[in-house]
PDB file of N, CA, C and O in Angstrom:
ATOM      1  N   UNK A   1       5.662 -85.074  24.959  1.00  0.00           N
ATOM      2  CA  UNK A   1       5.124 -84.904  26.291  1.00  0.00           C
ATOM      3  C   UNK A   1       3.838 -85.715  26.400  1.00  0.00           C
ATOM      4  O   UNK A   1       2.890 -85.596  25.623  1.00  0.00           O
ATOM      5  N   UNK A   2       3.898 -86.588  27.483  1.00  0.00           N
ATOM      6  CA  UNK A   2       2.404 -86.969  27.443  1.00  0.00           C
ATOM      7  C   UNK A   2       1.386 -86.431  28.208  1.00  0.00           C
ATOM      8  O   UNK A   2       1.674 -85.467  28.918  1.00  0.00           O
ATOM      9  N   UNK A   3       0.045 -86.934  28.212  1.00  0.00           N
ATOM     10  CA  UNK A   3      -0.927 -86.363  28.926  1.00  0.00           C
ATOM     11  C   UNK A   3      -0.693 -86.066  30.513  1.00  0.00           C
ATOM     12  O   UNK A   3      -0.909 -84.999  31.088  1.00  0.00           O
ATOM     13  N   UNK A   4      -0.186 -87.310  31.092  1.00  0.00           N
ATOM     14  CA  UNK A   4      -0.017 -87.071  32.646  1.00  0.00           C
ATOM     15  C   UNK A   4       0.771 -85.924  32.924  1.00  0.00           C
ATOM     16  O   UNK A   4       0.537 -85.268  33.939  1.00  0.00           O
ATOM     17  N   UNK A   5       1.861 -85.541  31.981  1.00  0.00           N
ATOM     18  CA  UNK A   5       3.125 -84.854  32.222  1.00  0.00           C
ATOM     19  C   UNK A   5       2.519 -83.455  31.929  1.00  0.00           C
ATOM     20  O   UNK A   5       2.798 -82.534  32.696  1.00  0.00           O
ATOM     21  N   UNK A   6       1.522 -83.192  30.623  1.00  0.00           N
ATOM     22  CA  UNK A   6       0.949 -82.225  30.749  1.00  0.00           C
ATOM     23  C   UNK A   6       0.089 -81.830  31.764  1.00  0.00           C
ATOM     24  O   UNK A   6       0.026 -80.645  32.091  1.00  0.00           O
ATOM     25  N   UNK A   7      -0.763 -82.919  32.444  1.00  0.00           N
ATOM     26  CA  UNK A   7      -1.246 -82.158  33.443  1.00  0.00           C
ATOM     27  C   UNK A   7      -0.750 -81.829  34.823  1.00  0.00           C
ATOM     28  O   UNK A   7      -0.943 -80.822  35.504  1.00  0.00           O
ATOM     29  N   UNK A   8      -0.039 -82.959  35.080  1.00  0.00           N
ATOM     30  CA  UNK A   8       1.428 -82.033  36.345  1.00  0.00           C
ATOM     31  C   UNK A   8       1.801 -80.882  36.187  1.00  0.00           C
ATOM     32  O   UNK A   8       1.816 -80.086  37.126  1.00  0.00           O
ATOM     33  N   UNK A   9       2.126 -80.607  35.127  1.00  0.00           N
ATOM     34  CA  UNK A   9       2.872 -79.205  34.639  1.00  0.00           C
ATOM     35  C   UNK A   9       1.885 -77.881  35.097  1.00  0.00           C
ATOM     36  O   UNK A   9       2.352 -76.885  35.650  1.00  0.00           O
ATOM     37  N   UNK A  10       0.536 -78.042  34.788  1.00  0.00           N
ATOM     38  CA  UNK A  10      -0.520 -77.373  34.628  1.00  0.00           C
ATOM     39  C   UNK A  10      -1.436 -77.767  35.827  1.00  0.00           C
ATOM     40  O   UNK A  10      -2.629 -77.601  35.573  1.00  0.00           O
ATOM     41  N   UNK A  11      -1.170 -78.238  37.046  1.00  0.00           N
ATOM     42  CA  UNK A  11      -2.250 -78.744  38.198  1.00  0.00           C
ATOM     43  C   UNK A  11      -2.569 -77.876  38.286  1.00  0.00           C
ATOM     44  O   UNK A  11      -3.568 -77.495  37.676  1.00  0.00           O
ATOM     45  N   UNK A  12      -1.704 -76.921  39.303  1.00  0.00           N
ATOM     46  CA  UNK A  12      -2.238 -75.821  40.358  1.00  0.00           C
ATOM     47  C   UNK A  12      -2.742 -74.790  39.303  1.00  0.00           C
ATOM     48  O   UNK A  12      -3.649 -74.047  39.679  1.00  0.00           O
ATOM     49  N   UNK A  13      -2.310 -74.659  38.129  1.00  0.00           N
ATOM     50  CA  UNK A  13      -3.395 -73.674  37.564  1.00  0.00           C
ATOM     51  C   UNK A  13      -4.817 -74.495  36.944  1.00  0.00           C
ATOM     52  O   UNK A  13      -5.677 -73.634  36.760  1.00  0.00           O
ATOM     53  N   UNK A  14      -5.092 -75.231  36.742  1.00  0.00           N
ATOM     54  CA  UNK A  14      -5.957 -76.378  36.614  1.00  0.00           C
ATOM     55  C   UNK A  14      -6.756 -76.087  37.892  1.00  0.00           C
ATOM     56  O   UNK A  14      -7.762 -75.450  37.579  1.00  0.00           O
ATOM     57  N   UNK A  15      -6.708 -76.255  38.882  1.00  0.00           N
ATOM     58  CA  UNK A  15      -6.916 -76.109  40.521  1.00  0.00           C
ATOM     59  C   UNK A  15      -7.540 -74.796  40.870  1.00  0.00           C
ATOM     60  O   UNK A  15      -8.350 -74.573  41.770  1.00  0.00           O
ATOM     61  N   UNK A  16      -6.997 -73.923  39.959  1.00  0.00           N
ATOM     62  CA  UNK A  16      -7.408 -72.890  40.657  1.00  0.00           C
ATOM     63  C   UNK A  16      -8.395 -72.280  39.771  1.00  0.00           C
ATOM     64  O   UNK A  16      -9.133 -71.395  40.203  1.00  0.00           O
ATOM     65  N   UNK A  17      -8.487 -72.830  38.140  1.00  0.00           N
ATOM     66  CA  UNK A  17      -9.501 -71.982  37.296  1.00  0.00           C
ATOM     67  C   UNK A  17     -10.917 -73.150  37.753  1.00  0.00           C
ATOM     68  O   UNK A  17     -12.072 -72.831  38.037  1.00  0.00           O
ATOM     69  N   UNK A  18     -10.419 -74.280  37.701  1.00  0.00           N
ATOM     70  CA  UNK A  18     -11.835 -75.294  38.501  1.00  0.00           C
ATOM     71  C   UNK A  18     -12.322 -74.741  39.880  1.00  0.00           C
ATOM     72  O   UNK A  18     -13.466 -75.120  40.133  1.00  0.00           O
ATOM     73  N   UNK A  19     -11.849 -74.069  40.688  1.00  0.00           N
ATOM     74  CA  UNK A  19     -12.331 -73.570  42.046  1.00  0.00           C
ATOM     75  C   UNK A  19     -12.776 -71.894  41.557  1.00  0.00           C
ATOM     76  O   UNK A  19     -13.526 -71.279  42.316  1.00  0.00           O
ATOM     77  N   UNK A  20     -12.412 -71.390  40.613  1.00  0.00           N
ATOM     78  CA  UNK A  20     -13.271 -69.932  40.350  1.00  0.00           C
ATOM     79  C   UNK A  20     -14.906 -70.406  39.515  1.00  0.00           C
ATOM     80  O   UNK A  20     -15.953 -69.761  39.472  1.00  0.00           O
ATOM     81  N   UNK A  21     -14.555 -71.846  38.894  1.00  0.00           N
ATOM     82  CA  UNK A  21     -16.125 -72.491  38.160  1.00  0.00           C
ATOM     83  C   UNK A  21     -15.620 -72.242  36.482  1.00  0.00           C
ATOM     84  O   UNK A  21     -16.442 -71.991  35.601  1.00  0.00           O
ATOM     85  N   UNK A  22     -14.391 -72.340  36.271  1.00  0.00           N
ATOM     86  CA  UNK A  22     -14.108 -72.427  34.963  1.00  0.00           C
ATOM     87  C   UNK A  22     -14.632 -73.391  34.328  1.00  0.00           C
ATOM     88  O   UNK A  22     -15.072 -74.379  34.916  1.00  0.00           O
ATOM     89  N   UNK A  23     -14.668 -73.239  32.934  1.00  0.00           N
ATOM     90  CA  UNK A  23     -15.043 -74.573  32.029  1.00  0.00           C
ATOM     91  C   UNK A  23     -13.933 -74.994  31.322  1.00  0.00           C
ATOM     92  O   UNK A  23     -13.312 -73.938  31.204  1.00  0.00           O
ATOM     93  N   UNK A  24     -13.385 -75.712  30.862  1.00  0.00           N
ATOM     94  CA  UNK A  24     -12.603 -75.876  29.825  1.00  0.00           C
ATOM     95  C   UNK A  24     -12.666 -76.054  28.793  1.00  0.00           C
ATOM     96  O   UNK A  24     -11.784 -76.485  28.050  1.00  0.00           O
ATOM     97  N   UNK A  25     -14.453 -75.547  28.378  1.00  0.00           N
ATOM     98  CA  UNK A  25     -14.918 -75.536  26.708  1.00  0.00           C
ATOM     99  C   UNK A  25     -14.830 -73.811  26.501  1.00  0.00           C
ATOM    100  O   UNK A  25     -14.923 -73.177  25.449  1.00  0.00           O
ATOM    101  N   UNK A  26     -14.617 -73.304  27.906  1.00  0.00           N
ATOM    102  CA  UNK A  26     -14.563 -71.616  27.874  1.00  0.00           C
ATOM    103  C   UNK A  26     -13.360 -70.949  26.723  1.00  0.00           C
ATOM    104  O   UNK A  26     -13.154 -69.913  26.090  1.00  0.00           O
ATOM    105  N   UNK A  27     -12.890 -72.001  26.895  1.00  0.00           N
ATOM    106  CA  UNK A  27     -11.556 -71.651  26.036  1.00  0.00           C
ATOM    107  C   UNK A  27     -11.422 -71.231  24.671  1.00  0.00           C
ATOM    108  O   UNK A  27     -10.697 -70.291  24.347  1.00  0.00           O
ATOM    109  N   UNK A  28     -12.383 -72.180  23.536  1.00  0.00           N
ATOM    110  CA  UNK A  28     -12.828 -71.824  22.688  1.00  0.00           C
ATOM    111  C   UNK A  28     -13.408 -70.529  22.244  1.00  0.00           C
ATOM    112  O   UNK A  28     -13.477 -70.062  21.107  1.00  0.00           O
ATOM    113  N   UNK A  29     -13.865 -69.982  23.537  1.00  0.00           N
ATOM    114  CA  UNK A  29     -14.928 -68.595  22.529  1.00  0.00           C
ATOM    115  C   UNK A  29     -14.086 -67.216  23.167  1.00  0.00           C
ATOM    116  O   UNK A  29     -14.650 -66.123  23.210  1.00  0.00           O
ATOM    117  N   UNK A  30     -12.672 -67.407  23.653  1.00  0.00           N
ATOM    118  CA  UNK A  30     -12.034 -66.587  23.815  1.00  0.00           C
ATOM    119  C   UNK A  30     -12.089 -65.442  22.578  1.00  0.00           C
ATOM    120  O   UNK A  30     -12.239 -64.243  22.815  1.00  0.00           O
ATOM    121  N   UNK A  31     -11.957 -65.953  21.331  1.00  0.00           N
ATOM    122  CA  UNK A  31     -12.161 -64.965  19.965  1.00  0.00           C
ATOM    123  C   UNK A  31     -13.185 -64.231  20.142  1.00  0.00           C
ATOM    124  O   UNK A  31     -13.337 -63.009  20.121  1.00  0.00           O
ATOM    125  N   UNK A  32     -13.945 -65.176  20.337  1.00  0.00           N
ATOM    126  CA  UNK A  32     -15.417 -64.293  20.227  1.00  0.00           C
ATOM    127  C   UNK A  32     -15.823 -63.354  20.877  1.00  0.00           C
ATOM    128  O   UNK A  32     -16.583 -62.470  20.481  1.00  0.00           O
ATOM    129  N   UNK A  33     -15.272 -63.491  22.094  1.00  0.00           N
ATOM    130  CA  UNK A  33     -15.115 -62.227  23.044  1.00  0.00           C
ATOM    131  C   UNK A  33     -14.456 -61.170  23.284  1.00  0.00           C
ATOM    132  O   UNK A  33     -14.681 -60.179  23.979  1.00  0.00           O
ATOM    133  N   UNK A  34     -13.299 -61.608  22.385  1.00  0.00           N
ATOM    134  CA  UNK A  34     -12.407 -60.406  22.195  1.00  0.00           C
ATOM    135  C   UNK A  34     -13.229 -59.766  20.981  1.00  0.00           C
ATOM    136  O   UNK A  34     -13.146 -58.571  20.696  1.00  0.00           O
ATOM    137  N   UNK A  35     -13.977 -60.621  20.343  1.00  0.00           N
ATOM    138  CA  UNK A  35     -14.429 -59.598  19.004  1.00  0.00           C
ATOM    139  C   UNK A  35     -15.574 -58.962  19.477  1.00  0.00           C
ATOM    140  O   UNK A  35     -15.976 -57.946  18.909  1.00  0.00           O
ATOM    141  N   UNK A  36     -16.222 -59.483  20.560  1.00  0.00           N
ATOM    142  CA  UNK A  36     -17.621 -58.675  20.865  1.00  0.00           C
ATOM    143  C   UNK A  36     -16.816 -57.307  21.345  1.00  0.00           C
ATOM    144  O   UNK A  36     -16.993 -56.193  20.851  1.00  0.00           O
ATOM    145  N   UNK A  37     -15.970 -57.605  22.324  1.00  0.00           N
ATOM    146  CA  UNK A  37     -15.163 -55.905  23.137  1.00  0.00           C
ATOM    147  C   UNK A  37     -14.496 -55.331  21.820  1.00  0.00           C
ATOM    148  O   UNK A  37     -14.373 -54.125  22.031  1.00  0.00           O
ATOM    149  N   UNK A  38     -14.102 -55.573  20.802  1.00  0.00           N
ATOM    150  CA  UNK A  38     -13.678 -54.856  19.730  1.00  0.00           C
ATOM    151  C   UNK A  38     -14.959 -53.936  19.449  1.00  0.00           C
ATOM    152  O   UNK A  38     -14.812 -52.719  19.567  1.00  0.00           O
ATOM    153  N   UNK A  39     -16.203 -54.451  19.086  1.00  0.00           N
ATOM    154  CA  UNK A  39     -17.501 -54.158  17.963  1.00  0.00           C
ATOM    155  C   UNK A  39     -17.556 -53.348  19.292  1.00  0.00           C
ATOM    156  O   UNK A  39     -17.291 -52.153  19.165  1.00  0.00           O
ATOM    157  N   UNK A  40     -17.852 -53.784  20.534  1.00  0.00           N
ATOM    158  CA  UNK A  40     -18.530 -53.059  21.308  1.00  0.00           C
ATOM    159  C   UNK A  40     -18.268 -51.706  22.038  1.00  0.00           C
ATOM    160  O   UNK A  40     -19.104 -50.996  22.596  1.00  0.00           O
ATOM    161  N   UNK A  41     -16.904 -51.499  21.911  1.00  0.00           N
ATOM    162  CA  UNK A  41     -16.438 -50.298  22.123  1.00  0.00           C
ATOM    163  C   UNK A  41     -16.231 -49.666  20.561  1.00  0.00           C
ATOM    164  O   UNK A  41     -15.512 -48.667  20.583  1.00  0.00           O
ATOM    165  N   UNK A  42     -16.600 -49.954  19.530  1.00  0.00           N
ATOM    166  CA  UNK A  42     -16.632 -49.647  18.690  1.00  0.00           C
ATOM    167  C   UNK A  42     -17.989 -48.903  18.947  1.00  0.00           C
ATOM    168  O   UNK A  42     -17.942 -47.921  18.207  1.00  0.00           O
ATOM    169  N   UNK A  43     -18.961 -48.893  19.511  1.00  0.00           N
ATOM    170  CA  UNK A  43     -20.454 -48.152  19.779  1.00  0.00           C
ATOM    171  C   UNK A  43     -21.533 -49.148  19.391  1.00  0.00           C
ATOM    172  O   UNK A  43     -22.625 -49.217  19.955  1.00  0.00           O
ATOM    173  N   UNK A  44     -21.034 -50.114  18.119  1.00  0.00           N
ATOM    174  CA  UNK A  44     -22.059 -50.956  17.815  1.00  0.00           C
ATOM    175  C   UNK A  44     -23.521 -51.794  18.854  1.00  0.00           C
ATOM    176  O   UNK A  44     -23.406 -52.480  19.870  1.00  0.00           O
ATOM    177  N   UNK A  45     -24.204 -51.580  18.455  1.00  0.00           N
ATOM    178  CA  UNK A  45     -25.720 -52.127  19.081  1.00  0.00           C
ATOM    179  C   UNK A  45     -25.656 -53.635  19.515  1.00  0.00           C
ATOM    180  O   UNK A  45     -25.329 -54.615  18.845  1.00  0.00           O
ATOM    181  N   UNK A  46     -26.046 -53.549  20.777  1.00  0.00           N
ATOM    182  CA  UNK A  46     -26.397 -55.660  21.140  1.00  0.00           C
ATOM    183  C   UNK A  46     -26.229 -56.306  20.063  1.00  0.00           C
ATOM    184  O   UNK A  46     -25.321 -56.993  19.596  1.00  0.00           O
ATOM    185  N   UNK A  47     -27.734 -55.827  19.577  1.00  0.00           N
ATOM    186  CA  UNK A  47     -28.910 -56.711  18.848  1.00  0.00           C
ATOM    187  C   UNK A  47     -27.368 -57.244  17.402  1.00  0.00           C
ATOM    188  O   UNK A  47     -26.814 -58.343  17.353  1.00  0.00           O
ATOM    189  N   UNK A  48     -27.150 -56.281  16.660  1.00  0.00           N
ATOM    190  CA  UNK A  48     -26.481 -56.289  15.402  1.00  0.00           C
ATOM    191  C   UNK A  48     -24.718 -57.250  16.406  1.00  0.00           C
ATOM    192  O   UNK A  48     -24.207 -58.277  15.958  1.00  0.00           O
ATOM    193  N   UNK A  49     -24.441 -56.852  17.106  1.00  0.00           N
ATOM    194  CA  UNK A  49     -22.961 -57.317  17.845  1.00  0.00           C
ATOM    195  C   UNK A  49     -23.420 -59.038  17.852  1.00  0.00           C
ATOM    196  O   UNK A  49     -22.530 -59.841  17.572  1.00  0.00           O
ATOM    197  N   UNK A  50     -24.647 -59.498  18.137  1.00  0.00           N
ATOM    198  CA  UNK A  50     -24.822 -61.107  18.822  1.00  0.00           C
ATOM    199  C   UNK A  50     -24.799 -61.545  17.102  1.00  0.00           C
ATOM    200  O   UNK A  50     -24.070 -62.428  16.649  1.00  0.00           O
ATOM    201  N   UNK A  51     -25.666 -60.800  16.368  1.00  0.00           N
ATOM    202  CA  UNK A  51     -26.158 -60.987  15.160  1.00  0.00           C
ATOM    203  C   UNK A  51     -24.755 -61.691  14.212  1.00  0.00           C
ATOM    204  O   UNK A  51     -24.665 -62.771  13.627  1.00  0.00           O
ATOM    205  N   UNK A  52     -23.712 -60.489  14.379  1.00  0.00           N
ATOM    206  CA  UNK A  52     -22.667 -60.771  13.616  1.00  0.00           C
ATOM    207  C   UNK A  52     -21.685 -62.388  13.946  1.00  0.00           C
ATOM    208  O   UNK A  52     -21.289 -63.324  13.252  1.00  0.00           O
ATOM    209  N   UNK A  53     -21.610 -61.940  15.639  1.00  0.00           N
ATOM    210  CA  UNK A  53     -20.407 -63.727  16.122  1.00  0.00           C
ATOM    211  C   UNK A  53     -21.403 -64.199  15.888  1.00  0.00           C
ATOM    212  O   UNK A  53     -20.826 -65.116  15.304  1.00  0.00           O
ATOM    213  N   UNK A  54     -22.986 -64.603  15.727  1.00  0.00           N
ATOM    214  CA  UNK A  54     -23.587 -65.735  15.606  1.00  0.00           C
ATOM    215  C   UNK A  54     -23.533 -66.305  14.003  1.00  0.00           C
ATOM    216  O   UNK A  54     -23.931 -67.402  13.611  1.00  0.00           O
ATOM    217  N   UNK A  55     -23.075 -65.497  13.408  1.00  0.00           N
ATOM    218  CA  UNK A  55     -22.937 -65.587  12.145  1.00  0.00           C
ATOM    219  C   UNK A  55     -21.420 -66.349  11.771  1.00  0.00           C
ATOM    220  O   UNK A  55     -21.156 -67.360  11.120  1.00  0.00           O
ATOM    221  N   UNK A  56     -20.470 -65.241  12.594  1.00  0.00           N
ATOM    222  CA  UNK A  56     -18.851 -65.579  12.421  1.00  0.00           C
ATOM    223  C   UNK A  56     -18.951 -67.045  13.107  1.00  0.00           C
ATOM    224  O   UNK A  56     -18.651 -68.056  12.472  1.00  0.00           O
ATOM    225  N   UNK A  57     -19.176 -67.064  13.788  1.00  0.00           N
ATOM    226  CA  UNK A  57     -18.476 -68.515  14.893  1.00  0.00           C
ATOM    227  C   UNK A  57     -19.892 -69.294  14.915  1.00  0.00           C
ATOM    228  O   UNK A  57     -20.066 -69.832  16.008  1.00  0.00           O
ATOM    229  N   UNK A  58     -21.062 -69.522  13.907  1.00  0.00           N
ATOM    230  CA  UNK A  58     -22.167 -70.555  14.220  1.00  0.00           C
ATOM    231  C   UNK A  58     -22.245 -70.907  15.953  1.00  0.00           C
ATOM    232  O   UNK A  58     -21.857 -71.971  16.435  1.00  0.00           O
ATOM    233  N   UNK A  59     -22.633 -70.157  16.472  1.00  0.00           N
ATOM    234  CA  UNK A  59     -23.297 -70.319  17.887  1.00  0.00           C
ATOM    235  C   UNK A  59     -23.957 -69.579  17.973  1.00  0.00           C
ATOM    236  O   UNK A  59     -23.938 -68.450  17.481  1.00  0.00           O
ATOM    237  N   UNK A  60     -25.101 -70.348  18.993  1.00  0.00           N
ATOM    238  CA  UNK A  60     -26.701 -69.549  18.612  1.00  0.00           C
ATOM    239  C   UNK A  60     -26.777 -68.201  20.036  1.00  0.00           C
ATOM    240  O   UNK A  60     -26.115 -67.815  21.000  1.00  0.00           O
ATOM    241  N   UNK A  61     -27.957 -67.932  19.369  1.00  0.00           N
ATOM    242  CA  UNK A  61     -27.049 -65.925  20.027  1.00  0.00           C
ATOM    243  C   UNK A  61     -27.684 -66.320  21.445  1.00  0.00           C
ATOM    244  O   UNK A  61     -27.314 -65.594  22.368  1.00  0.00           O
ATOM    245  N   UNK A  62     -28.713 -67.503  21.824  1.00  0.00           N
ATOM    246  CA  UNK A  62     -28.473 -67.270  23.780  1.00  0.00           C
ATOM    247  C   UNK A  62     -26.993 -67.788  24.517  1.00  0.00           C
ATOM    248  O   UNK A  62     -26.596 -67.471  25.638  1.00  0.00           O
ATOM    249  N   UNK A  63     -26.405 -68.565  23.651  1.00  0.00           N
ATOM    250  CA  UNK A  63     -25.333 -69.103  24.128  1.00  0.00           C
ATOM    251  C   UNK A  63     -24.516 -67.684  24.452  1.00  0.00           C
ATOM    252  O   UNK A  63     -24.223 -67.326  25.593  1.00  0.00           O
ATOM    253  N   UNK A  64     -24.243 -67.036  23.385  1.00  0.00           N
ATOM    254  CA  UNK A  64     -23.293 -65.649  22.827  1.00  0.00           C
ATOM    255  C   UNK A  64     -23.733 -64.769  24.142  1.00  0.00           C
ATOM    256  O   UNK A  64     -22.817 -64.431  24.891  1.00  0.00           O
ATOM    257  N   UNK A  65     -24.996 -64.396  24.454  1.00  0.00           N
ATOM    258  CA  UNK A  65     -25.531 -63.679  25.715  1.00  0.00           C
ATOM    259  C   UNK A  65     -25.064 -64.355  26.659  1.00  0.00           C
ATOM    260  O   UNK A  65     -24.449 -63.605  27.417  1.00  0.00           O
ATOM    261  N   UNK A  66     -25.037 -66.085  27.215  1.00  0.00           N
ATOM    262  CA  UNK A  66     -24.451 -66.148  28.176  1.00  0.00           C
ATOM    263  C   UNK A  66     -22.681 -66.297  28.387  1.00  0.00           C
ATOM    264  O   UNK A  66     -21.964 -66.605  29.339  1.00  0.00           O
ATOM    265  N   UNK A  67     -22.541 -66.073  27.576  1.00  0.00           N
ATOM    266  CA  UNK A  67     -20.860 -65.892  27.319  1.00  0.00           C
ATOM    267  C   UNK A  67     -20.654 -64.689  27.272  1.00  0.00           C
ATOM    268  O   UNK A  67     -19.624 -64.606  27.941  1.00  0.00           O
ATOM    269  N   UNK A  68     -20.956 -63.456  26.883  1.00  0.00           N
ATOM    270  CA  UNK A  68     -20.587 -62.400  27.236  1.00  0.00           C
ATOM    271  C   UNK A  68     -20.658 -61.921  28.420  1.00  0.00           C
ATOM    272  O   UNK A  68     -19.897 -61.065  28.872  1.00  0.00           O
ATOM    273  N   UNK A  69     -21.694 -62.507  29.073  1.00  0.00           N
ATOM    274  CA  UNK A  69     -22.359 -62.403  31.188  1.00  0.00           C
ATOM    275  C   UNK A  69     -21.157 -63.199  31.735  1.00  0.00           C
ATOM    276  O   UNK A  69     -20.783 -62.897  32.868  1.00  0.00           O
ATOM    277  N   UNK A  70     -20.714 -63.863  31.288  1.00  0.00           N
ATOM    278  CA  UNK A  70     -19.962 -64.641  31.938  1.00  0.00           C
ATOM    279  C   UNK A  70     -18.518 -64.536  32.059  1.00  0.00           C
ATOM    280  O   UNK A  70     -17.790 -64.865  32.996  1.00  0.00           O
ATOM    281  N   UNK A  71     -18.171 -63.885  30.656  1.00  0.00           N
ATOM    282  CA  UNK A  71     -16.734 -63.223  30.623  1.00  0.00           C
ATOM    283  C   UNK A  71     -16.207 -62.259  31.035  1.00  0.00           C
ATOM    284  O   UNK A  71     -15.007 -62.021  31.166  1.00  0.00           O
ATOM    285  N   UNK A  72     -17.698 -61.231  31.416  1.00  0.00           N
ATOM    286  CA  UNK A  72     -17.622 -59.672  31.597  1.00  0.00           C
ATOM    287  C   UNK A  72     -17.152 -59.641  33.147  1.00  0.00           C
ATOM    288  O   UNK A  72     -16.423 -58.836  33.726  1.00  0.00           O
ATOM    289  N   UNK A  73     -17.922 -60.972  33.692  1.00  0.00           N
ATOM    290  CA  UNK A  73     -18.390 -61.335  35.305  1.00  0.00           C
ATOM    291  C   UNK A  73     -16.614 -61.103  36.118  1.00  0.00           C
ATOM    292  O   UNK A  73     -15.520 -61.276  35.580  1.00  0.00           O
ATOM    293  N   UNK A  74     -16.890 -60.715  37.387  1.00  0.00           N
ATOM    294  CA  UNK A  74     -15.428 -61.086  38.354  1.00  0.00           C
ATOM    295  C   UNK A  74     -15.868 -62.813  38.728  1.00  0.00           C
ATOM    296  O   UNK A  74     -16.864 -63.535  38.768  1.00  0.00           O
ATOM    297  N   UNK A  75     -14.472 -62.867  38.941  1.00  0.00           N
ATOM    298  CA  UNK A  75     -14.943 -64.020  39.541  1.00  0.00           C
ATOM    299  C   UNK A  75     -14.373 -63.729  40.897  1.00  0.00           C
ATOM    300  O   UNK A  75     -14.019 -62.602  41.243  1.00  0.00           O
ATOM    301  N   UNK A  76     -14.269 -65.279  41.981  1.00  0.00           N
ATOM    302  CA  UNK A  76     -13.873 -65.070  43.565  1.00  0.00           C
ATOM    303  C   UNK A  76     -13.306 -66.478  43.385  1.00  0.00           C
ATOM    304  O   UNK A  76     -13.992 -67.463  43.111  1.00  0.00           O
ATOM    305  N   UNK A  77     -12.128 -66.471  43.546  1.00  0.00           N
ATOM    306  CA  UNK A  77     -11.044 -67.272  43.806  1.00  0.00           C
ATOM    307  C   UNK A  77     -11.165 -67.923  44.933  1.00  0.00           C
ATOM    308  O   UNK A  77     -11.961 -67.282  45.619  1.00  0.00           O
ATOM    309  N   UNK A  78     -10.717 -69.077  45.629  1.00  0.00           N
ATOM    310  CA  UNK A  78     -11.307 -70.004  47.122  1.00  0.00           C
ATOM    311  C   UNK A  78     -11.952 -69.085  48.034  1.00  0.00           C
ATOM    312  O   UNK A  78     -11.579 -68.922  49.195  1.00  0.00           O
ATOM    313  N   UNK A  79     -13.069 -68.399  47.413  1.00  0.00           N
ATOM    314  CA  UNK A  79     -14.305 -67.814  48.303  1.00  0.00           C
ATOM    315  C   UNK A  79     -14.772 -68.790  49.735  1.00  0.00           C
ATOM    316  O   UNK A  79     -15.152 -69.961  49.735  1.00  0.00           O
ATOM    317  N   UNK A  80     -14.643 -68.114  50.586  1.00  0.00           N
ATOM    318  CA  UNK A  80     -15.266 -68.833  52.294  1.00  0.00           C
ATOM    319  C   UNK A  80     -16.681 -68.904  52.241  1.00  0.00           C
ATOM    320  O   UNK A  80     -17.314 -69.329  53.208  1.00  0.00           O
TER     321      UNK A  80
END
């Protein structure tokens, strides 16, 4: 499959995560966020929760704070 063909396939969802303000580096720290909602309903503390993915996944813990704000967030789909 090539690139063009992959992104035909994938426009309109392409289209529509770029119009909610997606990133497509967001993709990557999907783990990490599933592991913060693991620890974090686990009861575990902020401070020790940023401490640990900054450790697991080398990203520095303001990034980790704005990725958890950001994942937690709704978004609004072609908002007027």
């Amino acid at each position: 499959m090539t690139y063009y063909e992959i992104i035909k396939l994938c426009k309109e969802s392409i289209d529509r995560l770029n119009s909610a303000g997606f990133r497509m580096d967001d993709c990557k720290y999907v783990e990490l966020y599933e592991d913060y909602k693991q620890m974090h309903d686990a009861g575990e503390k902020m401070t020790y929760i940023v401490s640990v993915l900054h450790d697991r996944y080398n990203v520095c813990e303001r990034k980790i704070y704005e990725l958890i704000k950001l994942f937690g967030s709704h978004c609004i789909i072609d908002a007027v």
